[in-house]
N, C-alpha and C positions, 0 to 999 in steps of 0.2 A: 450017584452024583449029587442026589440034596444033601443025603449024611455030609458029602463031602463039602459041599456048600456050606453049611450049618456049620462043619466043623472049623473051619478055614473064617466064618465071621464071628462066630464065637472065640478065636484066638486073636482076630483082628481088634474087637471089643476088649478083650482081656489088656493085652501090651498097650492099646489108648489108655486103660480104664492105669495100667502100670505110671505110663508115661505121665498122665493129669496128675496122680497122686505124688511122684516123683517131684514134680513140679509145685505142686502142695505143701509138701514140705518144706520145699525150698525157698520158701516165703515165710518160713517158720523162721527169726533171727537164732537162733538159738542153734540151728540142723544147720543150715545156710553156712553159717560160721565154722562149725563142725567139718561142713565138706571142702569149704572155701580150704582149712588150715591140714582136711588129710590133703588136697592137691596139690598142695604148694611143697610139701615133700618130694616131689618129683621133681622139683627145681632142680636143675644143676651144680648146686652150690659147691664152693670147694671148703674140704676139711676145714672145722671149726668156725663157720659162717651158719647162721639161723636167721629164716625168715618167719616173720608170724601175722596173723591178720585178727584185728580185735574185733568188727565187727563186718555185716557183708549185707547189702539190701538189694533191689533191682526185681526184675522178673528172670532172670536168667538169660530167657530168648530173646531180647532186644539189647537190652542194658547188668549192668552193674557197678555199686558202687559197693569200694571196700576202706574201710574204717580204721585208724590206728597199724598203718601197716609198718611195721618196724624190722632192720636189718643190722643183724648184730654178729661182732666177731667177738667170740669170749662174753661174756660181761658188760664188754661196751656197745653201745649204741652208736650204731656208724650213719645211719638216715632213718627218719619217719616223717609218715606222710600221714598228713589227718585224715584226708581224704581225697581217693582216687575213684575218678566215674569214668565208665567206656560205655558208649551208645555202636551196636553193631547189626550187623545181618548175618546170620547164622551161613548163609549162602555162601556169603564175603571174607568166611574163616578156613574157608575149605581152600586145596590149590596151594600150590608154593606162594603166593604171592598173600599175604593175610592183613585187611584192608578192616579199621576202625572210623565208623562216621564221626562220634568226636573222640577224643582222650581229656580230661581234666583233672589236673592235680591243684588240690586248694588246699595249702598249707602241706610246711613241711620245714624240717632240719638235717642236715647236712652235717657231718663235724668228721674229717677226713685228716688223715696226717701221713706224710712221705717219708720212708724209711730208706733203704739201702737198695730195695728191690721195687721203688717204685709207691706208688700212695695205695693203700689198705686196702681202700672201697671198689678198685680196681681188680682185685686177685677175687671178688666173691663170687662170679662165676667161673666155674670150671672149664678150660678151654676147650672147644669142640674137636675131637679126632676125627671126622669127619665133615670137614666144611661144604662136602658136592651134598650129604644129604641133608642138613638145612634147607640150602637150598632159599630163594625167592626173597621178596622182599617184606618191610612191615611198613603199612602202607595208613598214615590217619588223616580222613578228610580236613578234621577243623582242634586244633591245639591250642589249651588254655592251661597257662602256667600262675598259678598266682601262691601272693604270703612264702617265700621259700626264702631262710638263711641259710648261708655256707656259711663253715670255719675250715677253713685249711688251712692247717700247722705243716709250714715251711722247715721247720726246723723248732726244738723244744723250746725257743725264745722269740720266735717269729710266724705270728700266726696273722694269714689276708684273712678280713670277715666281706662277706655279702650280705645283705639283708634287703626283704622286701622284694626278690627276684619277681619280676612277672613276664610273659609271653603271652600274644596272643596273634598267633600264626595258624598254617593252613598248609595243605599237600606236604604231608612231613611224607619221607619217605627212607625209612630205615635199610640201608643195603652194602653194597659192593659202595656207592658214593650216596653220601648224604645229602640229603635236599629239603630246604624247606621254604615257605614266605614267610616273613615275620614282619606283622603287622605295627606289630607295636614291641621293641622293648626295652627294659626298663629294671634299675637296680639301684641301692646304696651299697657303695665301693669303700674300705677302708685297707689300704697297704698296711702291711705289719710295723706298727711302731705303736706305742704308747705315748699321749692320751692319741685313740685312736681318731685319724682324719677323715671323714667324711665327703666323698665324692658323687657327684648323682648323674647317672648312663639313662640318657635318652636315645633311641636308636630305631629305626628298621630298616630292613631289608631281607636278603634271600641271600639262599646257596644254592645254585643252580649248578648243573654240570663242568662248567668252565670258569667261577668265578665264585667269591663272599663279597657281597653287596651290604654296606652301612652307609641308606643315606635317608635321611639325613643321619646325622652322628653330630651330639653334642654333652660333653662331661664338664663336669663345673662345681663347684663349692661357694664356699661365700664372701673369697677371695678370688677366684679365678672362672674361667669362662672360654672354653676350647670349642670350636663347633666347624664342622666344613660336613666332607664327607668321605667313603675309601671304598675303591674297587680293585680286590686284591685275587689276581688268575691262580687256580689251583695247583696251576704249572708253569714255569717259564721254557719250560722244553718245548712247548707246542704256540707255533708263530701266534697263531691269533686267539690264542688264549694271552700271551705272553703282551699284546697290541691292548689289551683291554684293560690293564692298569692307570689306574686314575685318583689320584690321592691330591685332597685338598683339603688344610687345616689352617684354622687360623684364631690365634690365643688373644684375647681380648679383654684381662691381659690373661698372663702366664705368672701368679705371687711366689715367687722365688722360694718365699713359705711353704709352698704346699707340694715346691718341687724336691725342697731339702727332706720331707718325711718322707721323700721316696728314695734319695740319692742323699743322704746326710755330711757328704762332702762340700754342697753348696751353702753357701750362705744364704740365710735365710730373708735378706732385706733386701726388697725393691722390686720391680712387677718387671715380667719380660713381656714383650710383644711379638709376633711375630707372623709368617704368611710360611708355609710349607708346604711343596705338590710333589706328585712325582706322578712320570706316564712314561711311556714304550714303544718304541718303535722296532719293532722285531725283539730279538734278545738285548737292545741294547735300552737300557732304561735308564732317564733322567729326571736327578731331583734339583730343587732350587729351595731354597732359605733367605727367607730378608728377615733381620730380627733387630728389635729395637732395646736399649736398657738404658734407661737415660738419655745419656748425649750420645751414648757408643752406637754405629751403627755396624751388620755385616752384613754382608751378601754373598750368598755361594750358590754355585752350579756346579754339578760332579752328574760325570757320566760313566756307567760302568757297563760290560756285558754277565746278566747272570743266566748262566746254563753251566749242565755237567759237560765235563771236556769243550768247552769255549775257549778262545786264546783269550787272553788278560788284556782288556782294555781301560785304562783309567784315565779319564780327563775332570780337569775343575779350575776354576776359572774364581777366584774371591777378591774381594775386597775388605779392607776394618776399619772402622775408623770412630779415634777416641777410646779403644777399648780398655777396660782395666780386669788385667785378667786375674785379680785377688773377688773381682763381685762373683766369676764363675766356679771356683773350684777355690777352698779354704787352705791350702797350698801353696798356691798362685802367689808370687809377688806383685805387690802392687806395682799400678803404673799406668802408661797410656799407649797403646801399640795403635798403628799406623799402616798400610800396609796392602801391598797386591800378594796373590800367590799363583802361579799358573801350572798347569802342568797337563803332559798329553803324552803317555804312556802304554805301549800296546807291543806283543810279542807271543809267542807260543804260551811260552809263562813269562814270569815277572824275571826269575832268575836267567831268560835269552831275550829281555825286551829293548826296543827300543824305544829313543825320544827324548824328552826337553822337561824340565822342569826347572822352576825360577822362583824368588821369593824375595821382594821389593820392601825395604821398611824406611820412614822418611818421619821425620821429629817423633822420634816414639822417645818414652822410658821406660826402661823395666827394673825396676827398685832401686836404685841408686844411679844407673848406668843409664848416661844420654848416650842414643844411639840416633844422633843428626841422620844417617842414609845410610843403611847396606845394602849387597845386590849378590845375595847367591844364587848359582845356576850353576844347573845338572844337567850333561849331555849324554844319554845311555845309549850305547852299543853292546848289542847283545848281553845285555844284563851290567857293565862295565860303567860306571859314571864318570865320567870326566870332569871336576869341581873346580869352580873358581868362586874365589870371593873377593870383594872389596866393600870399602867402606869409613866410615867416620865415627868414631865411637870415642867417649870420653875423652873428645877434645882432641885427640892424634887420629891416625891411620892404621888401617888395619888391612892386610892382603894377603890371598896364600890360595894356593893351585893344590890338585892332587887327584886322585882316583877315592872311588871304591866299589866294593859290592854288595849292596844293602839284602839282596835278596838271597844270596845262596845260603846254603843249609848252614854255613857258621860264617855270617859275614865277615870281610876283608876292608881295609882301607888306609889309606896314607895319606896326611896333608902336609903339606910346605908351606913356612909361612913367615909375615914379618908385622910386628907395629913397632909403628913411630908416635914419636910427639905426644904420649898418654902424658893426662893431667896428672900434676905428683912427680913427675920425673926427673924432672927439671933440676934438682940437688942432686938427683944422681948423676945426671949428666956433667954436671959441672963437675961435679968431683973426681968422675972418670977423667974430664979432657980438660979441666983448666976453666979458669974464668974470663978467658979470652973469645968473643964472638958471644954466637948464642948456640952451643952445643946442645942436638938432641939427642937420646936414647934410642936405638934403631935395637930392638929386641927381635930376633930370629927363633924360629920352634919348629918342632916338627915331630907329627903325630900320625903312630902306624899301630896297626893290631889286629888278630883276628879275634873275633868273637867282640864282646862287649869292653873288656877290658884291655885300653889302651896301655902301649911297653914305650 
């Protein structure tokens, strides 16, 4: 039994005496780096994807940090990172559930592009055939993100850049749903265009189980100034996830400039204002809009229900006034619209719904054409519109009745109709009927068709 003693502490002493030297080495940069770059072979990578690590320091058993870690497909360079440190417990690595006291990424480049099947940097792991045995979650106490540019190329003429990314957040928790706090964060934004626009994201919050939290939330340049905040539920199918939407913005202003590099249909002069929310009451969620452009003002309220298989409810309620709808959209003819619009729409679907819709216009113009008052309304039966219109427009009358069906799978419609008394006419009338009294022009039409193209 002492041979056996002896010989059982003498193997005990040997595998320490293995392990210290193991670990010895390991401190060696030079071996460190060596073992660092045989393990990462065992990455899962998919065909033609290499990962490498340039250098590797830490003690092993608590921490590490690795150097120049670069991901490449073919030739090109798809992300590196200068440097990534993980502080752990060897204890906390074991178990399904693998939990890092911090993680820190400080510096790094991004440079990703979207193809037919989706963006590049996405396909570099190889998907798991087996998701049960994974298994658990990745679990990091404390998350620091700093120095990180993106380039994603949209397309071979349009590429969004980020630069400057940083985070510095807490209880990340990598799994089945994503969760984190985020303390702080923070980026330069520039949308795809040339010379490129600079935009700066102030933000935190969390993602927690039932919701993405950004509050505060504020983006701005050196024209423009957006700030509120957004609580947006990870579902609307679940009531009181669905009850926790909360969205409030408000532009201070909003430089038309810096909306056109996004949207290059807009014109580029003049500052927008405005206030924007939306919240929920079960599945049915409402937004509001008050927005200022000069003298134009509008306001709108629209309420919809979003869920799968929900019947189709649309309601909105607006107002305009003074608007010239060539400052919104490069298109647009000028002019100055005027106006209510109402509407309160709900049915299985849109194609069996019922309800009302109306749209009020009172001294507007729209490029040439005064349009003193009209008054069209829509009375839906089972998907079926019932239309009237009336009105004053270029000085005569305008009227005319009809149906249609906006919503079936190849719309339908027919309208009846007549103007009198247009400006300009007046020589034709005479000519028709003589120059006896004061003869008007009573013009009658009448318009049917399905699909888009009226016969």
């Amino acid at each position: 039994m002492r041979r056996l003693g002896r010989v059982l502490a003498l193997g005990g002493i040997a595998i320490l005496a293995i392990v210290v030297a193991v670990v010895a080495l390991l401190q060696v940069p030079a071996v460190a780096t060596w073992a660092v770059n045989r393990l990462v072979t065992f990455v899962p990578l998919s065909p033609g994807y290499t990962l490498e690590v340039g250098g590797v320091g830490g003690n092993w058993l608590t921490s590490l940090q690795l150097r120049g870690v670069v991901l490449r497909q073919g030739s090109r360079e798809l992300a590196r990172i200068e440097h990534l440190g993980a502080r752990y417990s060897p204890l906390q690595l074991r178990g399904p559930d693998r939990r890092l006291r911090e993680l820190i990424l400080d510096g790094g480049t991004i440079a990703a592009r979207r193809g037919p099947d989706g963006w590049d940097i996405s396909g570099a792991l190889q998907p798991s055939g087996d998701t049960a045995a994974a298994g658990g979650d990745f679990l990091v106490d404390r998350l620091t993100i700093r120095r990180v540019d993106v380039a994603a190329r949209l397309a071979p003429d349009s590429v969004a850049r980020v630069k400057g990314l940083s985070l510095f957040g807490r209880d990340l928790v990598v799994g089945d749903t994503l969760l984190v706090v985020m303390d702080s964060l923070g980026a330069e934004i520039a949308p795809p265009g040339e010379p490129a626009l600079w935009f700066t994201l102030a933000a935190a919050g969390e993602a927690t189980p039932e919701v993405f939290r950004l509050d505060p939330l504020r983006i701005s340049s050196h024209r423009s100034d957006i700030s509120g905040h957004a609580v947006l539920p990870r579902s609307f199918d679940v009531p009181r996830m669905a009850d926790r939407l909360d969205v409030k913005l408000e532009a201070r202003p909003l430089a038309l400039a810096d909306l056109a590099s996004v949207y290059p249909a807009v014109p580029p002069e003049g500052d927008l204002t405005f206030q924007v929310g939306a919240s929920a009451k079960g599945r049915l969620v409402t937004a509001q809009l008050a927005a200022r452009l000069d003298i134009a003002a509008i306001d709108l309220e629209g309420s919809t229900v979003v869920d799968h298989g929900a019947p189709s409810v649309y309601r909105i309620r607006g107002k305009v006034k003074d608007l010239d709808p060539s400052r919104l959209h490069r298109s647009a003819p000028i002019g100055a619209v005027n106006g209510e619009v109402e509407a309160d729409v709900r049915g299985e679907t849109l194609a069996l719904a019922d309800g009302n819709a109306s749209l009020r216009l009172r001294g507007s113009r729209v490029a040439d054409t005064d349009v003193r008052d009209l008054d069209f309304n829509a009375a839906l039966t089972r998907g079926r519109a019932d239309l009237r219109l009336r009105g004053h427009v270029l000085g005569g009358s305008v009227r005319a009745t009809g149906w249609a069906r906006p919503f079936d799978s190849v719309p339908s419609y027919r309208l009846d109709g007549g103007v009198i008394g247009l400006e300009g006419t007046e020589a034709v009338a005479r000519t028709l009927a003589g120059d006896e009294g004061e003869p008007v022009l009573d013009l009658r039409f009448r318009v049917s068709g399905d699909g888009v193209a009226p016969q």
